[in-house]
N, C-alpha and C positions, 0 to 999 in steps of 0.2 A: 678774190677769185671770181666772187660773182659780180663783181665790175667789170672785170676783163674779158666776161662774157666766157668765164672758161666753163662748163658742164658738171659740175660732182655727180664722183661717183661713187657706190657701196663703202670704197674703202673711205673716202672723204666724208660721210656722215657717220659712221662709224667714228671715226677721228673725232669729229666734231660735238657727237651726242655725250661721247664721252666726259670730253672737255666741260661739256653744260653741265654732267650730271657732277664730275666735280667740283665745281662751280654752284652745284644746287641751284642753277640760276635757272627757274621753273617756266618763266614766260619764254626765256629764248628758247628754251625747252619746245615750247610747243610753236613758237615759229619754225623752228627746222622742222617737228614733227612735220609741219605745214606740206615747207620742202619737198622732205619725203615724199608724201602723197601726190605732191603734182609731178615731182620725177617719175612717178613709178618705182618707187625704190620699196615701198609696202610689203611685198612679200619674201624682199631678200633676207635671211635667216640670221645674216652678222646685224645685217639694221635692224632687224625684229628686236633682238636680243638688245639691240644698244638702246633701243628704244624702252624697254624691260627695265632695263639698268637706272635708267636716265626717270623716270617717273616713280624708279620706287627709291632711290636716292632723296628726290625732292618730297616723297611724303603723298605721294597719289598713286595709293596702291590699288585702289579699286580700279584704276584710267589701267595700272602694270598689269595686273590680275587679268583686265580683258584682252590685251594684248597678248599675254601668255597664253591663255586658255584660246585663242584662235591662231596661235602658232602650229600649221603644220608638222610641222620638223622640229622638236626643240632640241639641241645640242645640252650637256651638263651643265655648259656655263650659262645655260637661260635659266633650269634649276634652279643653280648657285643663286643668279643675280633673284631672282623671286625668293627664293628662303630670305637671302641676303638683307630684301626689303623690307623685311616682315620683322627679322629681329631685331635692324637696327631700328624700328619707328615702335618697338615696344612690344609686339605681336608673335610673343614667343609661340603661341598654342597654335596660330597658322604655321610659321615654319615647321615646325614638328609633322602638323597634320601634310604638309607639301610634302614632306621627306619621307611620311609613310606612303603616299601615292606615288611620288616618284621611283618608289620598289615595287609598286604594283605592277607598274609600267613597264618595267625590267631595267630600268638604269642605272647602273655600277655606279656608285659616289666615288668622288674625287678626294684628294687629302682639306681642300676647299670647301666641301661639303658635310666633310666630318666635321672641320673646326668652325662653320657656320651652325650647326646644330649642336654643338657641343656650348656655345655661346647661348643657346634658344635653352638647350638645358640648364644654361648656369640662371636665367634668368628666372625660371618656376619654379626653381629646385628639383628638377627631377633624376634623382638620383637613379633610379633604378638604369632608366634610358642611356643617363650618361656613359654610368658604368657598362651597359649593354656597348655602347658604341667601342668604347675603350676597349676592353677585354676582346670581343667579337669581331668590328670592323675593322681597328687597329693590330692590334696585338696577334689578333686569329690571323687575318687577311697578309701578315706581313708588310704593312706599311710603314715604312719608315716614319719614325719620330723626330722631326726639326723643332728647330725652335718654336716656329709657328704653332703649328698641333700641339704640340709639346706643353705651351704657355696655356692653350686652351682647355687641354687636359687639368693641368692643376690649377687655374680659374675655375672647372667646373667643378672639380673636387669640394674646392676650398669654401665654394657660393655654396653646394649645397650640404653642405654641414658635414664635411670627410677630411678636415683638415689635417689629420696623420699620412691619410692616402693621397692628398696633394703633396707634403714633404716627400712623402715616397719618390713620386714621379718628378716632383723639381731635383733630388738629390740625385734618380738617374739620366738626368739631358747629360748629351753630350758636351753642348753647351746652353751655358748660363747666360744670358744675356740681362741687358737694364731690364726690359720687361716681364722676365722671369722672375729675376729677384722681387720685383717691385708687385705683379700678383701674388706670388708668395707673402711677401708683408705685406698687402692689403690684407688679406685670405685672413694670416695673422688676427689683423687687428681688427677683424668686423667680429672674430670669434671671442674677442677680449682677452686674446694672447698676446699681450703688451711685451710682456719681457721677452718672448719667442721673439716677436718682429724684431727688437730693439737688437736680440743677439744676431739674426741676420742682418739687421742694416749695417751691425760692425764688422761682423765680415765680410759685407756688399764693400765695405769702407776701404777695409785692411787689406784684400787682394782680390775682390772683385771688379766686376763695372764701376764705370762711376754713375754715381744716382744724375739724375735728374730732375726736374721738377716735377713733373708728375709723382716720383721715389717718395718725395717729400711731403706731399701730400698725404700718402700713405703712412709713412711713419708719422706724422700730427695725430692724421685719425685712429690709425693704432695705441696712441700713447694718450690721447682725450676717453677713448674706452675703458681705458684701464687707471686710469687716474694719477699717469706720468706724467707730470706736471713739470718736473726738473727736465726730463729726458727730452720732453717736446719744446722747452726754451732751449737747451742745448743746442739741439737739430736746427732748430731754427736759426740760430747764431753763426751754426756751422754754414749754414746753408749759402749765406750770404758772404762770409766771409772768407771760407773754403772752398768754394765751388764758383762761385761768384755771380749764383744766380738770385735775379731781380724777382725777388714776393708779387704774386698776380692776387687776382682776386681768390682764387680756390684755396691759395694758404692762409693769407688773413683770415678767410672762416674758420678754416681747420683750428688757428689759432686761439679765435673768439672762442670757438666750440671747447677747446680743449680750458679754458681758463675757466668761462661758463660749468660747465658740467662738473669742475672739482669745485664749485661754492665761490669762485676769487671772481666775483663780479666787479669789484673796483680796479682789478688787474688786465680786466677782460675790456673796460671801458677806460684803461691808461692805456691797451695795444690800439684801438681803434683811433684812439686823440693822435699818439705819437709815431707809428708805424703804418698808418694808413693816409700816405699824401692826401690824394684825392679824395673827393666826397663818398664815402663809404656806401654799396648799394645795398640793395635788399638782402641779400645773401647775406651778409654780414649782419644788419640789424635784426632779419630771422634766427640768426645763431644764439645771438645776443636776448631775444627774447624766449627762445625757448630756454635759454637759461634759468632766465626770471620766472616762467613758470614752474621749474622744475623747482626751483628754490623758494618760490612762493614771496618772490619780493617784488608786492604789486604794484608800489610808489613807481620804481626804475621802470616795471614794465609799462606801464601807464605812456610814461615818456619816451619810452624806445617803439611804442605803437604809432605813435604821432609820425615817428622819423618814417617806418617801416611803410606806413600809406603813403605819407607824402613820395618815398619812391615808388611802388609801385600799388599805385590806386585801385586798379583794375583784375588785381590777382583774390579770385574768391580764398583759395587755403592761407590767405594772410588773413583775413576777415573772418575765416575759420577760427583759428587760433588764438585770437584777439578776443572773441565772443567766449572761448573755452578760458582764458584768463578774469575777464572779470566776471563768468559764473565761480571759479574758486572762488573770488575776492568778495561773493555776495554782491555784484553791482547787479542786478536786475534792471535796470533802466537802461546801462548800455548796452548790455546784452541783447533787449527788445529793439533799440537801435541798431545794431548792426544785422540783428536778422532780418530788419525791417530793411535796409539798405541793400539783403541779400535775394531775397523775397524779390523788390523791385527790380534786379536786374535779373530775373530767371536763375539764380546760383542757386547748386545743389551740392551738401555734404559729400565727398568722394566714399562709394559702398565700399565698407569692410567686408573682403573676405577671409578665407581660412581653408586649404588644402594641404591632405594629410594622404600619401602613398601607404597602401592595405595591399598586401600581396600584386603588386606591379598593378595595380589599380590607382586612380587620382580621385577624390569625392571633395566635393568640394560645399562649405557651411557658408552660411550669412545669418546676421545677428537673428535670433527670433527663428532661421529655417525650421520649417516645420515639410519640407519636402521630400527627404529619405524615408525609403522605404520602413525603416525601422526607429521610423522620432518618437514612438511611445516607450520602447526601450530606453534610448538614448538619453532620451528628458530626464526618464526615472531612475538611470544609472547618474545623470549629473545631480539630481537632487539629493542621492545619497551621497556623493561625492563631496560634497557643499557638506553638508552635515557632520561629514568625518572631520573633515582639515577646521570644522567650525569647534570641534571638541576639544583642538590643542591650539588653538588662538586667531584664525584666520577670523579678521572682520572685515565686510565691503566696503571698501575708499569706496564710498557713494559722495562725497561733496562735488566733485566737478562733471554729475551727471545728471542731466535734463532737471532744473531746481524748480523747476513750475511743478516737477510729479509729487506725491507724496513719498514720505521714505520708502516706505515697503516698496513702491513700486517702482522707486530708483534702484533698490538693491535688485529686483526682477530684472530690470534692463541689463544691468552687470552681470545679473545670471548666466543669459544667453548671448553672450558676444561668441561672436564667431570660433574662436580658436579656444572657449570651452568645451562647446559642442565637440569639436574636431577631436579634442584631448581625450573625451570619453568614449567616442565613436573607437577611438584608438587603443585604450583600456580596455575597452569592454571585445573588439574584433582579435589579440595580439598578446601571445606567452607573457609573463613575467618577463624571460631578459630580454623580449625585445625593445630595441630604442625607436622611443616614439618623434617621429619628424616632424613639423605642420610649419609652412610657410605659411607668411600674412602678409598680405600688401600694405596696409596701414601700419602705425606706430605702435607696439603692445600696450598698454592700457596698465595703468598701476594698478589697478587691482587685478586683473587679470595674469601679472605677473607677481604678485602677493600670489594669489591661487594658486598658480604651476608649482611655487616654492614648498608650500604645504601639500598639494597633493606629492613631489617628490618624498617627500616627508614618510607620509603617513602609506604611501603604496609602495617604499620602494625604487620605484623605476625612474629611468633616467629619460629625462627628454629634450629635446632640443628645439627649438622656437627662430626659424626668422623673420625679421619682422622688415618694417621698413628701411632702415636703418644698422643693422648688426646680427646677429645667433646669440640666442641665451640658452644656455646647455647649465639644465635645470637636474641638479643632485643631493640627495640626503638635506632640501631645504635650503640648499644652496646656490645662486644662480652666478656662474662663470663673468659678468657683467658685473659684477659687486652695485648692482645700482648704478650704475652710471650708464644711463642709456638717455 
């Protein structure tokens, strides 16, 4: 077109920006931007917008944000696309806070905007919100329930630890579709409801959709949770045979994971030999060695670290984890090597936090916090806490923490991890039955989940934990995970 010397126009970069941003193709991105500006086309409101779109797609949301925030005029769908940005690049707390301003402003959300913020919910776990939206802007408002909404609703349910109230709402769609089903049984299986998913995916099977790969994935990590080991070589046979789709990368880990995490590390490194053509990536040797740690077989992990660098040299939480392997193992010299290796190129531990919802409130701990208003309580209510659950057998798995300190003061660091604090802060704020929630960004910590088991124990109360990886819904000593996380 611009050979022919033909002119674009609004609707032509419109068109255009679109195409980039699904493309994510970031540079031509800002060549048209270019465009734009020598048209004149800057202040028209569909370019704005596509512009919006097109930068926060690619992951340049500060470049979207300022565009947004100098739009005269923003139409819903400029909204949308800025929420839109924020949750898919990780940035759940900005979409939320855009969607409170966006009410300020007086702008009626679209069914688009419910299910982008119901997504922003599923990401923090915030239940209260979610439920707010549901009940309130749905339900209240009369907005019809499609699939779409519909799926997002029980994704959020199920992310933030309501997985009864997710079956509620998946059992009244009108329709069921593949991705229905297939959040549902994720939902399932992050909550360590192995035999739930497993009875939906036979009725996804018997008269439902037919799954997909994505399906498949979910029922793997459903059944690696729960320590269905038969269930997930089944599916897996099925998959290929009955369905007749080709194993990508994401099921071979599910794999690895699910063979890994029930002990059968010889089984786990016969799938990788035999079922994996190609040269196995990191994903799969990371699966493969958090096994080995989990299981404490430091020889195989030794040798699956070798693999795991050599793919990917440059990822510090593989050098992470590698360093947390040989402190169990007592290797102190590699350990001082790789932090030294971490050290040089400026890497830093990813912060643990810990947020716990208190009357539609968020408060949010980190190891050691000593910054609520109320940490001299707090401290002193975890200190008792420690002392009860220590009366009927809890001891601090201090071996795979900081081994330069002395004990006492390895068992101190365990003390104050994040989603301690949170537990007490939550005890000590909240009745007897209520149920205590605390998301965690990082992976729950074995002794920390030893903890939750005995303080369920010894208090009573039920609580629920997610973490990087799954919900552990912590009862009478008992944690819904059976250990397998």
């Amino acid at each position: 077109m611009l050979a022919a010397s033909l002119p674009p126009s609004n609707y032509t970069f419109t068109s255009v920006l679109k195409a980039a941003a699904d493309l994510s193709a970031a540079a031509l991105g800002k060549v048209l931007h270019a465009h734009v500006l020598a048209g004149g086309f800057n202040s028209d409101r569909f370019v704005q917008t596509a512009l919006v779109v097109l930068y926060s797609k690619t992951g340049a949301l500060s470049v979207a944000r300022k565009l947004f925030d100098g739009m005269p005029d923003r139409s819903v769908v400029a909204w949308n696309a800025m929420m839109s940005g924020y949750e898919q690049n990780g940035r759940a707390e900005s979409a939320i806070q855009l969607f409170h301003l966006m009410e300020e402003k007086g702008f009626e959300p679209d069914s688009a905007t419910l299910a982008i913020l119901l997504s922003a919910c599923s990401q923090v776990g915030a239940l209260h919100l979610g439920r707010w939206v549901h009940e309130n802007l749905i339900v209240g408002k009369g907005i019809d329930i499609g699939i779409i909404l519909g799926t997002s609703i029980v994704n959020m349910y199920a992310r933030c630890g309501h997985v009864r109230r997710a079956r509620k709402v998946f059992d009244g769609l009108r329709e069921q579709n593949v991705v229905a089903y297939t959040a549902m049984i994720a939902g399932y299986g992050m909550h360590g409801f192995g035999e739930e998913a497993m009875e939906l995916f036979d009725r996804m099977r018997r008269k439902g959709p037919c799954p997909n790969a994505v399906t498949f994935v979910a029922v793997f990590s459903a059944c690696a949770h729960a320590g269905l080991v038969d269930h997930g070589r089944e599916a897996f046979v099925s998959m290929k045979r009955d369905y007749g789709l080709v194993p990508r990368t994401e099921h071979h880990v599910a794999m690895v994971d699910l063979y890994g995490r029930a002990g059968m590390l010889d089984e786990a490194i016969r799938f990788v030999r035999h079922e994996i053509t190609l040269e196995p990536g990191a994903a799969v040797w990371t699966a493969l060695l958090g096994a080995c740690k989990m299981h404490r077989n430091f020889d195989l992990a030794a040798e699956i670290a070798g693999k795991l660098l050599a793919a990917e040299p440059h990822n510090p939480s593989h050098h992470v984890l590698i360093s947390n392997i040989h402190a169990m193992a007592g290797r102190m010299d590699d350990v001082e090597k790789i932090r030294g290796v971490m050290i040089s190129r400026g890497w830093r531990k990813q912060t643990g936090y810990s947020l716990i919802d208190i009357d539609q409130k968020s408060y949010l701990f980190r190891m050691g916090d000593r910054t609520h208003e109320q940490t001299v309580e707090i401290y002193r209510f975890l200190e008792e806490l420690i002392s009860m659950i220590k009366e009927v057998g809890y001891e601090p798995e201090i071996d795979s923490v900081l081994h330069e300190l002395e004990e006492e003061e390895r068992e101190a660091a365990l003390r104050f991890h994040s989603e301690k604090l949170a537990l007490a802060f939550g005890l000590m704020k909240t009745r007897g039955d209520t149920l205590i929630r605390i998301v965690k960004n990082l992976r729950m910590c074995g002794d920390c989940h030893a903890a939750f088991k005995f303080v369920s124990q010894v208090t009573g109360r039920e609580m629920i934990v997610r973490d990087k990886h799954r919900f552990h819904h912590f009862r009478v000593g008992i944690c819904s995970c059976q250990d397998y996380w």
